[in-house]
PDB file with one MODEL, atoms N, CA, C and O in Angstrom:
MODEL        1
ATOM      1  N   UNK A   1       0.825  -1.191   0.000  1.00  0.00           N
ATOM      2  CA  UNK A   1       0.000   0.000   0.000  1.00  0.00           C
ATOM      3  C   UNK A   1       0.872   1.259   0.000  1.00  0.00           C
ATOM      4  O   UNK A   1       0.536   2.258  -0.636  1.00  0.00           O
ATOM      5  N   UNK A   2       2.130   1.188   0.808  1.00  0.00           N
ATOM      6  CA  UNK A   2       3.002   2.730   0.751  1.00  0.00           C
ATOM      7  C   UNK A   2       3.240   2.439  -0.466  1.00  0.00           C
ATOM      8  O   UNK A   2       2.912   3.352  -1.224  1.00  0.00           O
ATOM      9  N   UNK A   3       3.703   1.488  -0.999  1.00  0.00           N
ATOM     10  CA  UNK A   3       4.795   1.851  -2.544  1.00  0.00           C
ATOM     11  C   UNK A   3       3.307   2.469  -3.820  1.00  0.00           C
ATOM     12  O   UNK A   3       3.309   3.355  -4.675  1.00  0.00           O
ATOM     13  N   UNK A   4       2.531   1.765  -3.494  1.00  0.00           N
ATOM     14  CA  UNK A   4       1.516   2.398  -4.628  1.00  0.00           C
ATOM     15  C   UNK A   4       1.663   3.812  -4.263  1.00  0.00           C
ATOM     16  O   UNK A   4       2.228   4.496  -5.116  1.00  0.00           O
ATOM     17  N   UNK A   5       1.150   4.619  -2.811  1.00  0.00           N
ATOM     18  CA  UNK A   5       0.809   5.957  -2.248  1.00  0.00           C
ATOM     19  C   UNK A   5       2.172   6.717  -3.032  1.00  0.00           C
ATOM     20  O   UNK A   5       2.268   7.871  -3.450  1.00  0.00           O
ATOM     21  N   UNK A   6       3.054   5.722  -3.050  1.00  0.00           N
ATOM     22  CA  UNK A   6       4.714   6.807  -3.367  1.00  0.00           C
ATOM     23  C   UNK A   6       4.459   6.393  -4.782  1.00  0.00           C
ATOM     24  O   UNK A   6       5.213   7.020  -5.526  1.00  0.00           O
ATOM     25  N   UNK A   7       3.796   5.696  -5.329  1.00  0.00           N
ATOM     26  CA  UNK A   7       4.313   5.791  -6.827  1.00  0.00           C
ATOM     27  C   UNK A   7       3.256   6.791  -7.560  1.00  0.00           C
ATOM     28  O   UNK A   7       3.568   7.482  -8.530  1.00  0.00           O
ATOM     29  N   UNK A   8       1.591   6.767  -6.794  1.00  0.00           N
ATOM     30  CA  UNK A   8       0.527   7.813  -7.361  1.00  0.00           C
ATOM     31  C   UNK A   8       1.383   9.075  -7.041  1.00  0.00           C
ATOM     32  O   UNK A   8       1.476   9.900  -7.950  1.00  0.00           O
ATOM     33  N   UNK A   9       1.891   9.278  -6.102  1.00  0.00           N
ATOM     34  CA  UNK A   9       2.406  10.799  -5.819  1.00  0.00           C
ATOM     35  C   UNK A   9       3.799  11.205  -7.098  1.00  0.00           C
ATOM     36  O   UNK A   9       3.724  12.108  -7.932  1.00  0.00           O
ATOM     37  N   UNK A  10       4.734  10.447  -6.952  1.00  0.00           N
ATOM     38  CA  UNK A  10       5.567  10.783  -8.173  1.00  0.00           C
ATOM     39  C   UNK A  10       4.874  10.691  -9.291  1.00  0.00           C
ATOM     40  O   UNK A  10       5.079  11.634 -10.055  1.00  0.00           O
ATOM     41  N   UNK A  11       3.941   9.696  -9.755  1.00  0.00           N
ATOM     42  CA  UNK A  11       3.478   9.881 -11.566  1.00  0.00           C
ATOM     43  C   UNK A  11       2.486  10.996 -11.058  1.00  0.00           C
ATOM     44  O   UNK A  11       2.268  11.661 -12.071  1.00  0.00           O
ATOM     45  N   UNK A  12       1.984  11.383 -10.326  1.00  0.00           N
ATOM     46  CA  UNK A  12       1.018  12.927 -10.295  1.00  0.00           C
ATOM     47  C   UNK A  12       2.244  14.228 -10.384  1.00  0.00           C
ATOM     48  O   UNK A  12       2.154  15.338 -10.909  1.00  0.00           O
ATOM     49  N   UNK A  13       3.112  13.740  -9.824  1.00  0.00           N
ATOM     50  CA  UNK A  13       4.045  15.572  -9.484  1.00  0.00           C
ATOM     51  C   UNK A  13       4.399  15.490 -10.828  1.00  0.00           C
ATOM     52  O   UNK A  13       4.258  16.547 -11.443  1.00  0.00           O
ATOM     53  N   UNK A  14       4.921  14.306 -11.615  1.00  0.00           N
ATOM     54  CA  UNK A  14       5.307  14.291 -13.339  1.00  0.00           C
ATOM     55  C   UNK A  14       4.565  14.733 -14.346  1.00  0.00           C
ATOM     56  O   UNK A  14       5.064  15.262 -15.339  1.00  0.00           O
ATOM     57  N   UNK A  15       2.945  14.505 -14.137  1.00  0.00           N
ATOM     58  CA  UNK A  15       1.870  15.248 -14.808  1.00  0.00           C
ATOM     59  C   UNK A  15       1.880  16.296 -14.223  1.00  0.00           C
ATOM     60  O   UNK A  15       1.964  17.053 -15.190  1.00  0.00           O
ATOM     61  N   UNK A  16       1.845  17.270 -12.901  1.00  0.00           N
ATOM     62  CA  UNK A  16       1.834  18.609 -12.483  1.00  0.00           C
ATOM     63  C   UNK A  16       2.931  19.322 -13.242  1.00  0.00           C
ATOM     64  O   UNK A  16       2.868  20.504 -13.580  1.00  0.00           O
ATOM     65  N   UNK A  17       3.879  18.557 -13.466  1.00  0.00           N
ATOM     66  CA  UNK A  17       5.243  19.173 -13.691  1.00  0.00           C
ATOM     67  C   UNK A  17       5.385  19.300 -15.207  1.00  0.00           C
ATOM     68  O   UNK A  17       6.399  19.894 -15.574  1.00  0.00           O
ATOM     69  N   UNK A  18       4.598  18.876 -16.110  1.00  0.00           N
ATOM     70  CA  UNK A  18       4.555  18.442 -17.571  1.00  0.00           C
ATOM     71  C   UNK A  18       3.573  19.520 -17.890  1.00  0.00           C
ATOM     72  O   UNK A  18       3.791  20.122 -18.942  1.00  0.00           O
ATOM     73  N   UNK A  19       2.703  19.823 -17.303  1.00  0.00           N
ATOM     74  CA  UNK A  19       1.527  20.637 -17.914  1.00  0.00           C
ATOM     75  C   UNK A  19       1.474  21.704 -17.388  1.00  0.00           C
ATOM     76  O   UNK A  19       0.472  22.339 -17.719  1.00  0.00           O
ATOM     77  N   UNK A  20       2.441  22.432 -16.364  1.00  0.00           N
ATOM     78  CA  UNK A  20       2.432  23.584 -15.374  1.00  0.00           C
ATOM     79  C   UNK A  20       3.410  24.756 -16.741  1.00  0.00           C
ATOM     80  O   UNK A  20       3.504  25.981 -16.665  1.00  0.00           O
ATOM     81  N   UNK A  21       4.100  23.698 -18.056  1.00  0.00           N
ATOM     82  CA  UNK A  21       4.906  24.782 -18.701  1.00  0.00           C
ATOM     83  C   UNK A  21       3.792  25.254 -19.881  1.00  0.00           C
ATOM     84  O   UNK A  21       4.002  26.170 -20.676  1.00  0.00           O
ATOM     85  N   UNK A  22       3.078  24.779 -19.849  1.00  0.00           N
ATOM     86  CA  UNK A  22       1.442  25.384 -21.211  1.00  0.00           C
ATOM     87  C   UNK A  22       1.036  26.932 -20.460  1.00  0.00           C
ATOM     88  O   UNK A  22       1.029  27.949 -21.153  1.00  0.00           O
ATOM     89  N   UNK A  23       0.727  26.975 -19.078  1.00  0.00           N
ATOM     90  CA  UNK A  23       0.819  28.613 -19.028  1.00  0.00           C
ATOM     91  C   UNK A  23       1.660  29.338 -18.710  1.00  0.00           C
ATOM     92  O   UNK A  23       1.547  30.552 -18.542  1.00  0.00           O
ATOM     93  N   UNK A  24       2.977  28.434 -18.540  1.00  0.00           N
ATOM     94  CA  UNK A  24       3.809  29.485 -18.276  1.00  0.00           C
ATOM     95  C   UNK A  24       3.996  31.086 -19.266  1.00  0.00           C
ATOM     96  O   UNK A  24       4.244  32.121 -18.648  1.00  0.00           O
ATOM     97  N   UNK A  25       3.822  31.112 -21.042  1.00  0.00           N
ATOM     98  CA  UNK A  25       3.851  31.545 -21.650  1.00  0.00           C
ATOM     99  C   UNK A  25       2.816  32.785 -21.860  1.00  0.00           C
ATOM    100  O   UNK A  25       2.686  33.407 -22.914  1.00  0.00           O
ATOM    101  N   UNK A  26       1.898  33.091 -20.296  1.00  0.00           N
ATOM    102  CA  UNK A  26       0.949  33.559 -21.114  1.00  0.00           C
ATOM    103  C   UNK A  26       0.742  35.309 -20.870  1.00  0.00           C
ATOM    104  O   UNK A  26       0.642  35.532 -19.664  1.00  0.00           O
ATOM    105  N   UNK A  27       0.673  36.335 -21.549  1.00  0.00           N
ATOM    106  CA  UNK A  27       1.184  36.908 -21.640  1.00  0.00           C
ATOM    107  C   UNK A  27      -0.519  38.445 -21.284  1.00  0.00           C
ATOM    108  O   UNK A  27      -1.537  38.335 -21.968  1.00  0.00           O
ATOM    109  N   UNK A  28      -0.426  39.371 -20.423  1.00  0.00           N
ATOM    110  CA  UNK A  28      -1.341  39.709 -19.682  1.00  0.00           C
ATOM    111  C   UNK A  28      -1.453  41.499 -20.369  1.00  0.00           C
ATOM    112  O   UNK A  28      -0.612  42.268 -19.904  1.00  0.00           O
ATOM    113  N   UNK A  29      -2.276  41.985 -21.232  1.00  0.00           N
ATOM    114  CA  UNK A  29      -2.609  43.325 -21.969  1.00  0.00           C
ATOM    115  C   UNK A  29      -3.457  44.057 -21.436  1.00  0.00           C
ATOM    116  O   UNK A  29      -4.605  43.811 -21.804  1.00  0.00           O
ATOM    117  N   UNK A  30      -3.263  45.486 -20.153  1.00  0.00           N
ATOM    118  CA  UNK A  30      -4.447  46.357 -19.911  1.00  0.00           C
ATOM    119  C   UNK A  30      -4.713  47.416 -20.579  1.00  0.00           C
ATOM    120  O   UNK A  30      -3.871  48.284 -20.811  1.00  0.00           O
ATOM    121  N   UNK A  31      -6.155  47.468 -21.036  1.00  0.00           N
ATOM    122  CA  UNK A  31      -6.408  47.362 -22.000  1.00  0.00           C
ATOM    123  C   UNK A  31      -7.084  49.284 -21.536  1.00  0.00           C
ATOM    124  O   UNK A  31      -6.924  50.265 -22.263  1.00  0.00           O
ATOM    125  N   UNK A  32      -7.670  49.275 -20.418  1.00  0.00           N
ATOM    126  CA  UNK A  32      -8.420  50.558 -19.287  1.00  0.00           C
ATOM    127  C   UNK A  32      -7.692  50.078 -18.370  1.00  0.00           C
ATOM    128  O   UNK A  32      -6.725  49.317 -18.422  1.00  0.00           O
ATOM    129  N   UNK A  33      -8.523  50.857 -17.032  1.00  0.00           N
ATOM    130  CA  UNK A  33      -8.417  50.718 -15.684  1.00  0.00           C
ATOM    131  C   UNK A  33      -9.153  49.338 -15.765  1.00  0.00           C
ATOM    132  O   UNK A  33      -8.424  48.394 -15.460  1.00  0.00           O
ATOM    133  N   UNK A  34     -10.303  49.047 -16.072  1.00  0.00           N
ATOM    134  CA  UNK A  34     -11.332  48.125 -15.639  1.00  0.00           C
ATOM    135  C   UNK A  34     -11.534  47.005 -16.663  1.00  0.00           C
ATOM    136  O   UNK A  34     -12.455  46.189 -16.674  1.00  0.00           O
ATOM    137  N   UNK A  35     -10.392  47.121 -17.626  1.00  0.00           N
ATOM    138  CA  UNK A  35     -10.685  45.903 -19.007  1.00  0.00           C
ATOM    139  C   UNK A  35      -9.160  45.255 -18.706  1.00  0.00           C
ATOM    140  O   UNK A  35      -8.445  46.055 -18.103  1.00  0.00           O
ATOM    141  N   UNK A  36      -8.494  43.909 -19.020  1.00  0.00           N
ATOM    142  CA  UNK A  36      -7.455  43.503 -19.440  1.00  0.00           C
ATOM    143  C   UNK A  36      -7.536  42.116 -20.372  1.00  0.00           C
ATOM    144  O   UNK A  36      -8.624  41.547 -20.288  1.00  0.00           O
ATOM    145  N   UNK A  37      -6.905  41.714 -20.930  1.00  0.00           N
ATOM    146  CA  UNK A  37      -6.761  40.666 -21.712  1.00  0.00           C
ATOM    147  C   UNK A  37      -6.163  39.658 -21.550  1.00  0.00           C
ATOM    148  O   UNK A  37      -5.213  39.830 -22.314  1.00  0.00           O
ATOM    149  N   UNK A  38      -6.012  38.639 -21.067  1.00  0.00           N
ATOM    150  CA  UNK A  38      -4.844  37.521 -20.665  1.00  0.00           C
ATOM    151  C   UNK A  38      -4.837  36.220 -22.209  1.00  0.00           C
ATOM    152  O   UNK A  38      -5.720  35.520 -22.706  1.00  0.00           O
ATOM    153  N   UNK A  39      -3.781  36.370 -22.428  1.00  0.00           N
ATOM    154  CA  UNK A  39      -3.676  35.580 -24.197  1.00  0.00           C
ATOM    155  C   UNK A  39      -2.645  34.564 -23.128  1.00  0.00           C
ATOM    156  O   UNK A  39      -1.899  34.937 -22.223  1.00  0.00           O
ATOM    157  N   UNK A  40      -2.946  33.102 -23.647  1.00  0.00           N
ATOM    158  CA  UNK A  40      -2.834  31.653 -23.408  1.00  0.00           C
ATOM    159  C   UNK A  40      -2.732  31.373 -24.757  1.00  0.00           C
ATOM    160  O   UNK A  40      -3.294  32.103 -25.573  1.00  0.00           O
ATOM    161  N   UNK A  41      -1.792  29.971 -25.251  1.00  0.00           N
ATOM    162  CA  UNK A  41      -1.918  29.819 -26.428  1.00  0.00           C
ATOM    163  C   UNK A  41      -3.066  29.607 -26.851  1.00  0.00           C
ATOM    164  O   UNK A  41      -3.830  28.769 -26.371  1.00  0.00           O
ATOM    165  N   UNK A  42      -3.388  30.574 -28.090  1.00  0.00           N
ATOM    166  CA  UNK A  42      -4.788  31.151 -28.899  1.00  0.00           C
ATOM    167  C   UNK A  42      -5.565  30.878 -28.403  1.00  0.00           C
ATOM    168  O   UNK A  42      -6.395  30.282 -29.089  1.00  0.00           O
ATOM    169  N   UNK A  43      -5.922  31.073 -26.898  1.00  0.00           N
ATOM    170  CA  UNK A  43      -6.811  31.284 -25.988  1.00  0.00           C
ATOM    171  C   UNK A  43      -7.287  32.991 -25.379  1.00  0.00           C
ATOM    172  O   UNK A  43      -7.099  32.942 -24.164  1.00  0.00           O
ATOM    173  N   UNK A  44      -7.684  34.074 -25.668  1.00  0.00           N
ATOM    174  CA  UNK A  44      -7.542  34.584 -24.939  1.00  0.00           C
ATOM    175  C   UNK A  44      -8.821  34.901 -24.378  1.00  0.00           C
ATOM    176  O   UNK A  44      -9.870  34.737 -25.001  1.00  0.00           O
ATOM    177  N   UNK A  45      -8.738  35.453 -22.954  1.00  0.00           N
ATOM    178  CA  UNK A  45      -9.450  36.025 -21.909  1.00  0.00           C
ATOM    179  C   UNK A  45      -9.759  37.388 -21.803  1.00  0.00           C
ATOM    180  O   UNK A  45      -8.846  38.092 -21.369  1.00  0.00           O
ATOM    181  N   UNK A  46     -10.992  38.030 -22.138  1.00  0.00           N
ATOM    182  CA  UNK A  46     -11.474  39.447 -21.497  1.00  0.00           C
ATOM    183  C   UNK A  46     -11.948  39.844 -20.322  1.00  0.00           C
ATOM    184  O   UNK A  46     -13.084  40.246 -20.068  1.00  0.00           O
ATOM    185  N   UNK A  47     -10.965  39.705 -19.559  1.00  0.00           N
ATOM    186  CA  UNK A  47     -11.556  40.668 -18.186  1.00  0.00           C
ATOM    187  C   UNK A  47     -12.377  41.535 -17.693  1.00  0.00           C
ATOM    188  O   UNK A  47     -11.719  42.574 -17.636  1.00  0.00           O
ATOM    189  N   UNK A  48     -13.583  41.769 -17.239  1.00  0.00           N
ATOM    190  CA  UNK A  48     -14.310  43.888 -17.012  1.00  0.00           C
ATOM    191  C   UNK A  48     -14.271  43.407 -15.528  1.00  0.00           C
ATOM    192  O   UNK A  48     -14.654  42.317 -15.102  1.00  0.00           O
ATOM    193  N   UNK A  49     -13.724  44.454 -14.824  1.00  0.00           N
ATOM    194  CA  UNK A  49     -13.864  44.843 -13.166  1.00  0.00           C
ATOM    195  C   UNK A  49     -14.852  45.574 -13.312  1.00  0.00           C
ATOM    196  O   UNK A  49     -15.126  46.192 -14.341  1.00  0.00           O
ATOM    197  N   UNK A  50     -15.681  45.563 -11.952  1.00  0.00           N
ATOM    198  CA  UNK A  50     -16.604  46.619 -11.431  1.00  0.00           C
ATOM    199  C   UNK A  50     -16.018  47.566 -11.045  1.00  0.00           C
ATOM    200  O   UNK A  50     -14.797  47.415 -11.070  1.00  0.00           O
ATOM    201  N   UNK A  51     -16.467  48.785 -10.582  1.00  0.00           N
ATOM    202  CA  UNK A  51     -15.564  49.748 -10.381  1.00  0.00           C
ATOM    203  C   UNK A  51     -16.141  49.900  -8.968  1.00  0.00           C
ATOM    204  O   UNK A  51     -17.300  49.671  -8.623  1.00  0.00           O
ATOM    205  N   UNK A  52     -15.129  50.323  -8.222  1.00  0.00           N
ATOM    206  CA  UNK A  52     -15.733  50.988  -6.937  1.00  0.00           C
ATOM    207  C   UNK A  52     -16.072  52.489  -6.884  1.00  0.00           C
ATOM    208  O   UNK A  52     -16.023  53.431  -7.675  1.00  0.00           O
ATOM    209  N   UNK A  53     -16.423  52.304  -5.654  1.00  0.00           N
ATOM    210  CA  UNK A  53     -16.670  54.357  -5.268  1.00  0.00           C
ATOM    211  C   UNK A  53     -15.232  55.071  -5.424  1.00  0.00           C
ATOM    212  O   UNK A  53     -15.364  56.251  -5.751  1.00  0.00           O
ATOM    213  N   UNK A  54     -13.800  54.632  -5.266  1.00  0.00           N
ATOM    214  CA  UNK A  54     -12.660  55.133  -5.321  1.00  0.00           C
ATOM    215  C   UNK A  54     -11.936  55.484  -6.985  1.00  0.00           C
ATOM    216  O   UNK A  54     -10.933  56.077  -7.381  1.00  0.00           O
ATOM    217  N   UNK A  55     -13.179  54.682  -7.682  1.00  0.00           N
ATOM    218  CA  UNK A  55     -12.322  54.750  -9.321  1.00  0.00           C
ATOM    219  C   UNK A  55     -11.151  53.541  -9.528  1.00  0.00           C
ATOM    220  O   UNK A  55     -10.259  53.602 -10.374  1.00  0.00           O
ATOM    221  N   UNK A  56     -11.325  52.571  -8.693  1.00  0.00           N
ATOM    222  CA  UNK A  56     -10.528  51.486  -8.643  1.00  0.00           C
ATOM    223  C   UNK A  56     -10.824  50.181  -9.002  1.00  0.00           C
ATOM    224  O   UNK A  56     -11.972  50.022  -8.587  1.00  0.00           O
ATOM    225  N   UNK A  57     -10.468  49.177  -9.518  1.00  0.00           N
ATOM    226  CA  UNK A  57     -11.156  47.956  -9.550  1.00  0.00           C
ATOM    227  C   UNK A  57     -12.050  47.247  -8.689  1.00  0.00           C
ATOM    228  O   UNK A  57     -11.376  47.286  -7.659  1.00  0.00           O
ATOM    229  N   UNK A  58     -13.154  46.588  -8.360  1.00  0.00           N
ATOM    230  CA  UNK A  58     -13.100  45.762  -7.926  1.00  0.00           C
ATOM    231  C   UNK A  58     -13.479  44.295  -7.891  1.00  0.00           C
ATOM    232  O   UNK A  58     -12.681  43.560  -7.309  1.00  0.00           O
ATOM    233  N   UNK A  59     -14.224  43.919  -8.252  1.00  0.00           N
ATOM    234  CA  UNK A  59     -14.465  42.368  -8.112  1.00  0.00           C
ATOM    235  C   UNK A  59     -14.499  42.148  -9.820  1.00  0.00           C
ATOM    236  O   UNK A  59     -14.503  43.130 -10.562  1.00  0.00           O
ATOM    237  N   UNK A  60     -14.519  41.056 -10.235  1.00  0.00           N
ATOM    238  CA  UNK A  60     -14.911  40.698 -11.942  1.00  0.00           C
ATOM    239  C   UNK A  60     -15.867  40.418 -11.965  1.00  0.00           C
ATOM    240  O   UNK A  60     -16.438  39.559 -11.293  1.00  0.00           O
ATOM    241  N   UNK A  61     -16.422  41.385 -13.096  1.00  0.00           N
ATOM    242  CA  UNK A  61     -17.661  41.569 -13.910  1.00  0.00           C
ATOM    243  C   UNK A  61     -17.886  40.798 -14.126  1.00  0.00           C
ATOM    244  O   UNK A  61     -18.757  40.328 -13.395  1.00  0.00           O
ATOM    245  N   UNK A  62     -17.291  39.695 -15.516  1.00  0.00           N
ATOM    246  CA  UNK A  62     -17.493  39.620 -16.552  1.00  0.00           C
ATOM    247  C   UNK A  62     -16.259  38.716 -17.355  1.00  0.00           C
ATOM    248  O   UNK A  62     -15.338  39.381 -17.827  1.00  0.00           O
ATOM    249  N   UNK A  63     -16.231  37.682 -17.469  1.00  0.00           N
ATOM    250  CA  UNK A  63     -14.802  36.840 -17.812  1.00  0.00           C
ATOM    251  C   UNK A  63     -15.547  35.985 -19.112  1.00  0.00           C
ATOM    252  O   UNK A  63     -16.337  35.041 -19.110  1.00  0.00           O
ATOM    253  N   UNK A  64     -14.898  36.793 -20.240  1.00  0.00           N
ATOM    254  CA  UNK A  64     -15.248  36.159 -22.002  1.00  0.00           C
ATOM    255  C   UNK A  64     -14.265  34.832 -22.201  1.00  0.00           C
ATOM    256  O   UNK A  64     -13.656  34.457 -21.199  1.00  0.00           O
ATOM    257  N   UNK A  65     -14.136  34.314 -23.086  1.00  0.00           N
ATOM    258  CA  UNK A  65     -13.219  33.622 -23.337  1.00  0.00           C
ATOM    259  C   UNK A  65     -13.266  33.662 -25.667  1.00  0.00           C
ATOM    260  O   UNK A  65     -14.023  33.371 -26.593  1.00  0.00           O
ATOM    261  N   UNK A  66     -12.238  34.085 -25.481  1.00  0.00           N
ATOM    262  CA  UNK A  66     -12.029  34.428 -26.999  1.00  0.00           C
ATOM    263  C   UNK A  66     -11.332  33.453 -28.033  1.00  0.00           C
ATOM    264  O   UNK A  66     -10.142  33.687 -28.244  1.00  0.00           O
ATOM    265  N   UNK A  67     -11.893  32.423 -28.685  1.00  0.00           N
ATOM    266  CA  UNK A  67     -11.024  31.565 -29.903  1.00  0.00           C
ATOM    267  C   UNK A  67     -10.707  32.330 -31.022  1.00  0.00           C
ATOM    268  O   UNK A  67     -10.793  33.555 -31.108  1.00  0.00           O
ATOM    269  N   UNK A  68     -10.265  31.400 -32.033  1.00  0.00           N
ATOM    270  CA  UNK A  68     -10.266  32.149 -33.425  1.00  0.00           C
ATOM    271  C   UNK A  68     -11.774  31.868 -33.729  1.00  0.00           C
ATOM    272  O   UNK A  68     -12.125  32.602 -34.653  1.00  0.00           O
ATOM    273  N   UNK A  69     -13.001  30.908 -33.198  1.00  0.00           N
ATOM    274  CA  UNK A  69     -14.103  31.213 -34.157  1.00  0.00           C
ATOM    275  C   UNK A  69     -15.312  31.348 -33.271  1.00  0.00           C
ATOM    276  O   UNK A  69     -16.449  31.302 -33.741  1.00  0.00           O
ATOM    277  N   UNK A  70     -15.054  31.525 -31.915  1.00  0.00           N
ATOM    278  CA  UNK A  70     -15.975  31.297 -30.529  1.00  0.00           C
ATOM    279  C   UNK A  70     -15.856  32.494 -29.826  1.00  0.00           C
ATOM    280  O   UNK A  70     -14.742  32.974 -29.614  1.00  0.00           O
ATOM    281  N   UNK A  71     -16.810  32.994 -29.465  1.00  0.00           N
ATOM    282  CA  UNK A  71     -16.766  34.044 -28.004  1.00  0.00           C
ATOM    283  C   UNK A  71     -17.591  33.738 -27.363  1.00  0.00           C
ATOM    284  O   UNK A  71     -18.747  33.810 -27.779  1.00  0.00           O
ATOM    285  N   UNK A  72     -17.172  33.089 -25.580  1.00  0.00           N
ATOM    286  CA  UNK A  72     -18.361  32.384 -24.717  1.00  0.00           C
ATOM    287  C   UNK A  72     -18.189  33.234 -23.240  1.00  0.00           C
ATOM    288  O   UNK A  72     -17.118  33.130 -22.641  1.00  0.00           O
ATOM    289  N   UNK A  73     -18.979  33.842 -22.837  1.00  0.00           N
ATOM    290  CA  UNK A  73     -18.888  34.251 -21.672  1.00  0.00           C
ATOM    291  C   UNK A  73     -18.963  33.405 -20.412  1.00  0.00           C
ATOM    292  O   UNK A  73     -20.046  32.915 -20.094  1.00  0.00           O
ATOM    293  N   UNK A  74     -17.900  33.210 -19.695  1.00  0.00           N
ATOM    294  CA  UNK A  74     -17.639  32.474 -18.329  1.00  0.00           C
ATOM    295  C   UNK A  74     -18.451  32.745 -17.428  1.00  0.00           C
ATOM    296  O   UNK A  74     -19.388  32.035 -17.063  1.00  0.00           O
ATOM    297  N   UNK A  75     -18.010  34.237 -16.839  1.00  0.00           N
ATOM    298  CA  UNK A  75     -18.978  34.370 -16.010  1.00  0.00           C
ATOM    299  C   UNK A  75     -19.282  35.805 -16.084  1.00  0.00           C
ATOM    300  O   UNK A  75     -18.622  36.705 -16.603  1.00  0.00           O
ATOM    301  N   UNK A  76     -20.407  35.848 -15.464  1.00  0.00           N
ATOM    302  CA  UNK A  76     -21.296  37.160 -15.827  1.00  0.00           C
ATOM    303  C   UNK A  76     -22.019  38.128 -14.680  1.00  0.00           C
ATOM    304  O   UNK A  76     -22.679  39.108 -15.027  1.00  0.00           O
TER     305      UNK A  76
ENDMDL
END
């Protein structure tokens, strides 16, 4: 039973460790105060913050998700 527990844990940290370099690349465009863009390979993300009483960000609006032939809103 330990050698399985030690062998799920190394083949999991090898998949964590294999797929943690896909976002390393991804590259973050503000666009306003309250809009930004986060591009993932040909993935990208539209951000809108709410604004507060200070003129500052605060919570997310609004999270799009942008392909080359799709625009789906996450959350709203």
């Amino acid at each position: 039973m330990k050698s399985f527990t030690l062998m799920l844990l190394l083949i999991s940290s090898l998949y964590a460790n294999n797929h943690k370099e896909k976002y390393a690349n991804c590259e973050v465009v503000v666009l306003s105060e309250l809009t930004d863009i986060v591009s993932c390979h040909r993935i990208d993300y539209l951000i809108e913050y709410k604004q507060n009483d200070e003129y500052k960000r605060g919570e997310v609006k609004k999270v799009s998700v942008i392909t080359d032939t799709t625009v789906k809103v996450v959350k709203q």
